[in-house]
N, C-alpha and C positions, 0 to 999 in steps of 0.2 A: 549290295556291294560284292563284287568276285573276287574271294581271298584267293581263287588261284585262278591264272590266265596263262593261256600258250595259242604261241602266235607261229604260224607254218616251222614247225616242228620237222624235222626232216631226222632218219638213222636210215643209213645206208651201209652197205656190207660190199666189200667187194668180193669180186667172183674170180679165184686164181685159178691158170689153167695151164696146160702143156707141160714141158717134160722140167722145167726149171719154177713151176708156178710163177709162173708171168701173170701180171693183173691184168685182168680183162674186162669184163662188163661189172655193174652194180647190180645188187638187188636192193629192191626201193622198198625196205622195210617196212618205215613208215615216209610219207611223203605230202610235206606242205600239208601238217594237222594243225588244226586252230581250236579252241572251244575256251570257255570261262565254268567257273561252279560260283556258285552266290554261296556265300559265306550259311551256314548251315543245313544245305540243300544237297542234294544227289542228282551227278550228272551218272545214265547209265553209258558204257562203253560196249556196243555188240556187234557181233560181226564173228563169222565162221574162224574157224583153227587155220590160221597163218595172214588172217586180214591184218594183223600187225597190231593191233590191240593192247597187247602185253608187253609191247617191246616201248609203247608209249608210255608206259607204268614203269620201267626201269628207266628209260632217260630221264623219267620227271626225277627220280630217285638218285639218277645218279650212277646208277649200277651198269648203267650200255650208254658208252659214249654218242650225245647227238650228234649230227652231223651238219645242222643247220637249223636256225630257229630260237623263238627265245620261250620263255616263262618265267611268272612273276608271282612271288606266291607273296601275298601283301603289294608292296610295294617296291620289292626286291627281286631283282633280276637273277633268277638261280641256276641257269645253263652256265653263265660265264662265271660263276663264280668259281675258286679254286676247292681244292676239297677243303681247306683247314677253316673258311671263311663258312663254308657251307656245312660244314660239321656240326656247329650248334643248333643248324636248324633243322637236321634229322629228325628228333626228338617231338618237332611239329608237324614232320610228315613221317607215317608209317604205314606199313604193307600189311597187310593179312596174304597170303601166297596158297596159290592152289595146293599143293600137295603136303597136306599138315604134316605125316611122317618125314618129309621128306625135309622140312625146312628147322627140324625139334630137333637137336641133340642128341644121339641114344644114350649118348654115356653121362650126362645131366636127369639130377630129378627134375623133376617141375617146378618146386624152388628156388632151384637155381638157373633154370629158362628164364623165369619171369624176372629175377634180382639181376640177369647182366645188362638189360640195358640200364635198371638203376644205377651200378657201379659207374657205368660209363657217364649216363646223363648229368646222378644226381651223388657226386663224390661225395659227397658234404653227409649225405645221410647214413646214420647208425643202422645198425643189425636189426636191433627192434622195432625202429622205423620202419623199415623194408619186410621184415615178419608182416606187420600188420596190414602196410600196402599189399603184400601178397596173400595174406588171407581175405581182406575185403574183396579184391580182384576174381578171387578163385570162386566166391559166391556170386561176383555183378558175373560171372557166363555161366554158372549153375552148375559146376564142381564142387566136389564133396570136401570138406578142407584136412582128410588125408590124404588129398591127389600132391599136397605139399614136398610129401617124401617118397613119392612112385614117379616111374619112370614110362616116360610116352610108348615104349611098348604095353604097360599093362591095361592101356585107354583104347577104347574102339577111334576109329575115324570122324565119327562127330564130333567125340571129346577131343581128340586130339587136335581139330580145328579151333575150339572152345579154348585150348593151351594158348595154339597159336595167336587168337581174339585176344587173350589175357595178357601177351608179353608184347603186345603192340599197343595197346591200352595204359602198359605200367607206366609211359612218362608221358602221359596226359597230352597226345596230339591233338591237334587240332583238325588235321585232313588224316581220313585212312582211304587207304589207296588199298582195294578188293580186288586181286587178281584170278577170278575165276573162282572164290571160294568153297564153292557146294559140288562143283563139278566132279571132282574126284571121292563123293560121300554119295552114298545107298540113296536112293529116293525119299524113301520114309524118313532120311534125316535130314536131308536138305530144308524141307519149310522150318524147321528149326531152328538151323541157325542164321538162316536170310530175318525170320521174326526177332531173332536174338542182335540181330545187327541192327533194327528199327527201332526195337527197345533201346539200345546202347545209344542212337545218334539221337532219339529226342532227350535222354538222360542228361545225355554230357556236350553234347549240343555239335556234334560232331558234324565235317561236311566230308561228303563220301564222293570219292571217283570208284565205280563198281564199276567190273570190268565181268561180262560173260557171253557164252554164246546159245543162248536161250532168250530169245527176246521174250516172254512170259514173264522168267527173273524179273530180266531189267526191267523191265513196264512194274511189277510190286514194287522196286525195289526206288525208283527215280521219279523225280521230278521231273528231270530232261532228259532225254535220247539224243545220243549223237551214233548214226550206222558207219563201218567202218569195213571197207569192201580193199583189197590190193594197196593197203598203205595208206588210202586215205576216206575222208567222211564222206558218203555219197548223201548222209540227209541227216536232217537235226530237227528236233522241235520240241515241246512240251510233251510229255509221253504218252497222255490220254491222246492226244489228238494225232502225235505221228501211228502209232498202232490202229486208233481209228481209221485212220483217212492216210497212209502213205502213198506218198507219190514216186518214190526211185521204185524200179522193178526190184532190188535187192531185198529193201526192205519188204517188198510183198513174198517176195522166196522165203522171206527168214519166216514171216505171220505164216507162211503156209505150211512148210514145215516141220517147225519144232513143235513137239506134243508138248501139249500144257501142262503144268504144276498144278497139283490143290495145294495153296499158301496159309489154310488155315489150322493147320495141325501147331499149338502153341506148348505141347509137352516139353518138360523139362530135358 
């Protein structure tokens, strides 16, 4: 069964120009994208820096207006939805985001990262509830649970993605949506937390849209491959068999390419 499906998904930007910015052409961000994820499975999303990728990961979310296209996460159509209809069901789709300092609070401990989306989701719940959610949290991504009262500058960049994994985790989604996660983390740390996200999705039974530009990643990382070339899919398939046996020329650029990961480094 596909808990989430998108059917020619389209975000375009217009291009202002001349001495009063007069609109003039589009750029075709993402254009006419389709794919489904089967409910506890990982589709991987890859394709080069500016195939449009990421920009497919915020219209699902909401964050970048589409501009055409639908998706249905369950049975629910959540492009036309308004924000306040669509609001409750944030909590079931969440992001992990490339750039872990970037997306952490500086002036927040850790604590209090991981307790707002609580306050927002789960009002109902007490202090000591929310302590204990966030201590159990701080162990399932392998923090120490002083990281409770330290601030995301005193974390290297592994941990501080480990933050990030924790505070999208706190209201129990159902779909996490991986915007390039590793990409901005040291090599050496990278098979870390791609193993730390396989742990977490057979635990909790999570279905992943992984988004990178490493087809190695995505093939550990997925069930399915969809390649994603100037806005839209140039090939899709089962991900042993598309990186076996691709047939778009892109997809042979990308195998040819990108230097491999070793994925078996499972250190804390």
């Amino acid at each position: 069964m596909s808990l989430l499906r998108v059917e020619g998904l389209q975000v375009h930007f217009p291009v202002r120009s001349g001495l009063f910015g007069r609109r003039g052409d589009v750029v075709k961000a993402v254009d006419d994208v389709s794919f489904s994820i089967t409910e506890g499975k990982t589709l991987g999303l890859v394709g080069e820096s500016g195939s449009g990728k990421s920009t497919v990961a915020r219209a699902l979310l909401k964050l970048t207006p589409p501009t055409g296209g639908k998706a249905w996460y369950e049975d629910k159509e959540i492009l036309g939805m308004s924000e306040g209809d669509f609001r409750p069901l944030r909590k079931d789709l969440q992001m992990v985001f490339q750039d872990p300092i970037g997306s952490l609070n500086p002036r927040m401990t850790v604590g209090r990262i991981i307790t707002e989306p609580l306050n927002i989701h789960f009002k109902a719940m007490g202090e000591e509830e929310q302590d204990q959610v966030v201590a159990a949290l701080l162990g399932k991504v392998g923090l120490p649970e002083d990281a409770i009262s330290r601030y995301p500058h005193e974390f290297s960049g592994g941990q501080r993605q480990r933050i990030g994994i924790a505070r999208a985790l706190a209201v129990k989604p159902r779909v996490l949506i991986c915007d390039e996660p590793v990409s901005a983390l040291d090599v050496s740390v990278q098979a870390q937390i791609l193993n730390l996200l396989k742990d977490l999705q057979e635990e909790l039974k999570l279905t992943l849209l992984f988004i990178a530009h490493d087809l190695a990643v995505v093939r550990h990382m997925s069930d399915d491959i969809a390649v994603m070339n100037r806005g839209r899919i140039v090939e899709s398939g089962a991900a042993d068999a598309l990186c076996d046996d691709p047939q778009h020329e892109y997809t042979r650029r990308l195998l040819g390419s990108i230097p491999k990961l070793s994925l078996s480094h499972r250190a804390a």
